[in-house]
SEKE-718576 format. One record per residue (C-alpha): x, y, z. Coordinates in pm, 1 decimal. Layout:
BEGIN
      east     north        up
         X         Y         Z
...
***
This chain:
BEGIN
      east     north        up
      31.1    2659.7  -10382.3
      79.6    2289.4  -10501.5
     -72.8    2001.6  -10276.7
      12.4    1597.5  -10325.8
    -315.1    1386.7  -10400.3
    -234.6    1028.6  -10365.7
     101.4    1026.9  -10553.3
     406.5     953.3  -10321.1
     439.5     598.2  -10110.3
     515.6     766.6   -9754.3
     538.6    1151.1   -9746.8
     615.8    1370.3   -9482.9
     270.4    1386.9   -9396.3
     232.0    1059.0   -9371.3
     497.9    1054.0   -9119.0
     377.0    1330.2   -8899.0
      51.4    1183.9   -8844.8
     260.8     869.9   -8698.7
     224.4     644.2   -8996.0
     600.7     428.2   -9055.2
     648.6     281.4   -9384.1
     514.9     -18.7   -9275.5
     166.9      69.1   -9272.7
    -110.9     -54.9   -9473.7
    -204.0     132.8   -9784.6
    -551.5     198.9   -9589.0
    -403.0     367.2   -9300.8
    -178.2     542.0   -9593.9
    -496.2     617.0   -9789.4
    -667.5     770.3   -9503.2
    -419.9    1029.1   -9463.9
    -396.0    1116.7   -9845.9
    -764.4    1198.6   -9813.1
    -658.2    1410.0   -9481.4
    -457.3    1649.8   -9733.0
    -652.1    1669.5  -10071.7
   -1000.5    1761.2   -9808.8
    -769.6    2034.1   -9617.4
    -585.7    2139.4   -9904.7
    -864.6    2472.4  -10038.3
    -906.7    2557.6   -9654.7
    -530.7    2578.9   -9629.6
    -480.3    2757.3   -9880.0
    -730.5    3026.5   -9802.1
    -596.6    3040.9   -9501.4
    -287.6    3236.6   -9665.3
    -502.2    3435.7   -9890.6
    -438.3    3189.6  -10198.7
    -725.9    3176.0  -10442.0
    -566.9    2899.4  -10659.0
    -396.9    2592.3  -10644.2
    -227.7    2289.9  -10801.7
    -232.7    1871.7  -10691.1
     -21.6    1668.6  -10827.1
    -197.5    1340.9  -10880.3
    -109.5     981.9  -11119.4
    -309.6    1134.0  -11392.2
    -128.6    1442.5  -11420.9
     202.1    1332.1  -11302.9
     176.2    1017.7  -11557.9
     480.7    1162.2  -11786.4
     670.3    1213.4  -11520.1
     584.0     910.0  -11330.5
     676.0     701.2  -11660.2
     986.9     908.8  -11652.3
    1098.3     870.7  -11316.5
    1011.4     457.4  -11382.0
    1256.2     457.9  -11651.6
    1540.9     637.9  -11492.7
    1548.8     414.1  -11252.7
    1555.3      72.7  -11437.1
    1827.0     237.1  -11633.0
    2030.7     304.1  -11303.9
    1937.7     -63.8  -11131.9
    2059.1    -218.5  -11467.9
    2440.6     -68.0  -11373.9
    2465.1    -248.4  -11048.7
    2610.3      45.0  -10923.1
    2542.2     166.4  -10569.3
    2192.4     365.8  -10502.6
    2354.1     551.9  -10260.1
    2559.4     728.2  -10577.0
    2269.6     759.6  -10760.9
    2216.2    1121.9  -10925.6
    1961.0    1319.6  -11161.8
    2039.1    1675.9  -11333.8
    2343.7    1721.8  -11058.8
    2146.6    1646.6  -10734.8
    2225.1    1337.0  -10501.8
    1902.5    1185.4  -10475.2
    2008.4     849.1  -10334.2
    2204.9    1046.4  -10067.2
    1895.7    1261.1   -9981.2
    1674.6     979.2   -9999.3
    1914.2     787.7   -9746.1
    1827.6    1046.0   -9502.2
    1486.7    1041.2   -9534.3
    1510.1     633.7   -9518.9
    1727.9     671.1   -9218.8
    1487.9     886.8   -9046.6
    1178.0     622.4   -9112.8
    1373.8     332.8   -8969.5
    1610.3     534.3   -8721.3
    1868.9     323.8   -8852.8
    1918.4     180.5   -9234.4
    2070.9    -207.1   -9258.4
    2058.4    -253.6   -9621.6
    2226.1    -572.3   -9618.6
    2034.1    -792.4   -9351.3
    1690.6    -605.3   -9339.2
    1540.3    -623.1   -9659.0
    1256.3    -381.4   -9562.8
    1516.2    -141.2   -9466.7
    1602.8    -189.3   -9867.5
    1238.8    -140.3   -9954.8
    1188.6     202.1   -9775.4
    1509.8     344.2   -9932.4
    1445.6     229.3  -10242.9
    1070.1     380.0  -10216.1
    1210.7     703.3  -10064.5
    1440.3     766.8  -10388.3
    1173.1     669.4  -10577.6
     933.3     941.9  -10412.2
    1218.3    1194.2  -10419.1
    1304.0    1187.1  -10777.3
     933.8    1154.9  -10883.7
     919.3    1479.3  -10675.7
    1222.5    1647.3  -10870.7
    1050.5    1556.3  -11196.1
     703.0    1648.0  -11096.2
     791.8    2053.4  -10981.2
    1058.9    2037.8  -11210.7
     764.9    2060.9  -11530.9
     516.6    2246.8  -11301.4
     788.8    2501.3  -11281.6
     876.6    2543.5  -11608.2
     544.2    2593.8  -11729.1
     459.8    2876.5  -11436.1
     801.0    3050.9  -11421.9
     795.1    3086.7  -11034.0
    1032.9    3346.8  -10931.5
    1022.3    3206.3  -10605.6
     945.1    2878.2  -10407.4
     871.5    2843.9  -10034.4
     847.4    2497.2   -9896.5
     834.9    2434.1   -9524.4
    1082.3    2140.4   -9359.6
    1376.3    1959.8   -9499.6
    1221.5    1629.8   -9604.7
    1393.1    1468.5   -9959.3
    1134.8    1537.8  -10133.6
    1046.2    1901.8  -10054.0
    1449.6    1979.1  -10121.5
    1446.0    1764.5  -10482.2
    1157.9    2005.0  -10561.1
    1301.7    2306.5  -10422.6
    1677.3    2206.6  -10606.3
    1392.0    2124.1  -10950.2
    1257.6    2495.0  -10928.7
    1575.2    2670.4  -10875.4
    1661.6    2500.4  -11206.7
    1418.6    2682.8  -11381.4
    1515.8    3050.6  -11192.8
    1289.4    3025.5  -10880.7
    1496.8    3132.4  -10552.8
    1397.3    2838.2  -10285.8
    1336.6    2938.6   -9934.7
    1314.0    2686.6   -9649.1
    1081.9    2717.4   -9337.0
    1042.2    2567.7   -9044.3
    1022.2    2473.6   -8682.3
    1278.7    2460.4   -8452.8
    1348.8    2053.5   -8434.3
    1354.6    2090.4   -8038.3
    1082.8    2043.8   -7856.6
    1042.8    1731.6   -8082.2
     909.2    2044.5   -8265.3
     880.9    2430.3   -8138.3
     623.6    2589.0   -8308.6
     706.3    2912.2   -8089.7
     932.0    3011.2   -8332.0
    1047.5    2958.9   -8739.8
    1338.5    2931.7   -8939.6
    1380.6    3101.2   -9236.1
    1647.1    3001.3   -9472.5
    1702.1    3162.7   -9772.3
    1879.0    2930.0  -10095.9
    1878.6    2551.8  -10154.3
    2028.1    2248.4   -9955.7
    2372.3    2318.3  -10034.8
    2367.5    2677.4   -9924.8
    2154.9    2569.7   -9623.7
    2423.6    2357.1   -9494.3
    2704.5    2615.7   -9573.4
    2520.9    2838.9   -9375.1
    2461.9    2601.3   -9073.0
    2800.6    2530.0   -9096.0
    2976.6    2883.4   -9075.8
    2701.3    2964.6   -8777.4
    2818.1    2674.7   -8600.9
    3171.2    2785.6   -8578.0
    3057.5    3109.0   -8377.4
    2748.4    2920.1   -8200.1
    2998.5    2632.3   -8036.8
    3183.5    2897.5   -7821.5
    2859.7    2998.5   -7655.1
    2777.4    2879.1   -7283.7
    2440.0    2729.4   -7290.0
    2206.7    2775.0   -6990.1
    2191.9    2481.6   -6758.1
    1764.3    2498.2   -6857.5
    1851.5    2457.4   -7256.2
    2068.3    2169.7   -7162.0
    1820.9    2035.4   -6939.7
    1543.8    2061.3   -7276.7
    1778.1    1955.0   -7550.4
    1860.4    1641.3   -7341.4
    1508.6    1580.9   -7265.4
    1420.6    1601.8   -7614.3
    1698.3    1391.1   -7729.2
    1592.0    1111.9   -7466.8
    1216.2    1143.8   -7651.8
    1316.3    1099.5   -7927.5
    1558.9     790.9   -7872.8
    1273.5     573.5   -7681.7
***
């Protein structure tokens, strides 16, 4: 099992404990010392005896790495939006994950809008680099990660690289989130989304109860206020 300490600017974590990227390194500190003091209960918890974290001082390669890449892309002038490392759209993914922080991305007005996408490719691609050496020294045949988050699919897409078969869980995003019930889906993003896809071509036929209606709308309503 492999657990952050300390080394990405706003992680999923960070997010579900109601942190935005506009909060102070202390509040963002607090929660990094959340994880790393859970982390060995957590872990027991599944009947894991051993664990990895990723921290600066072991991720310093990869951190120098993922530093470089990106000067060498900002020096182009091209769009981040098209920017790409070993075949996967991180500035795409990363958009998403932006999107999500600020409900809406103006990257031409709001410079802090800028900011969070920039830091979000900068955490997802430090993320793809980081798994991407853990896996090739452990081999993993496969690797589980649980929501859909930029950086847990850059590390998912970095261990498939190496031969690991990725598996996505989760909770059902109603509900704000339904933790009555988990997804399971087998393969990486691409496959993921193929696979929503198809299913949605036989799910848009079915009638929906007038109660489901009633929840999704409720929960759509949460989330927009």
């Amino acid at each position: 099992m492999v657990f952050c300490d300390r080394l990405f600017t706003y992680c999923p974590a960070m997010r579900c404990f109601g942190l935005s990227p506009d909060s102070s390194p202390e509040e963002r500190q607090g929660i990094c010392e959340k994880c790393v003091r859970a982390a060995p209960d957590t872990a027991k918890r599944y009947g894991i005896t051993s664990w990895s974290f990723l921290d600066a001082k072991g991720e310093a390669d990869s951190e120098r790495r993922c530093d470089e890449l990106l000067e060498q892309y900002a020096a182009t002038g091209r769009d981040w939006l098209a920017f790409t490392h070993d075949g996967y759209a991180i500035g795409k993914s990363a958009s998403y994950d932006a999107t999500l922080a600020r409900k809406s991305l103006n990257l031409i007005s709001k410079p802090h809008h800028k900011e969070t996408f920039l830091a979000s490719i900068r955490d997802t691609l430090l993320a793809y680099l980081a798994i991407k050496k853990l896996a090739q020294s452990f081999k993993p045949s496969h690797f589980l990660h649980y929501n859909d988050y930029a950086i847990l699919h850059a590390a998912a897409q970095a261990a498939a690289k190496t031969g690991a078969k990725p598996t996505l869980v989760s909770h059902p995003s109603h509900r704000n989130a339904d933790f009555r019930k988990i997804n399971v889906f087998r393969g990486g993003t691409t496959a993921i989304v193929k696979s929503s896809s198809f299913r949605w071509k036989e799910w848009k036929k079915l009638p929906l109860p007038a109660a489901m209606v009633e929840e999704v709308a409720a929960d759509v309503i949460h989330r927009l206020s």
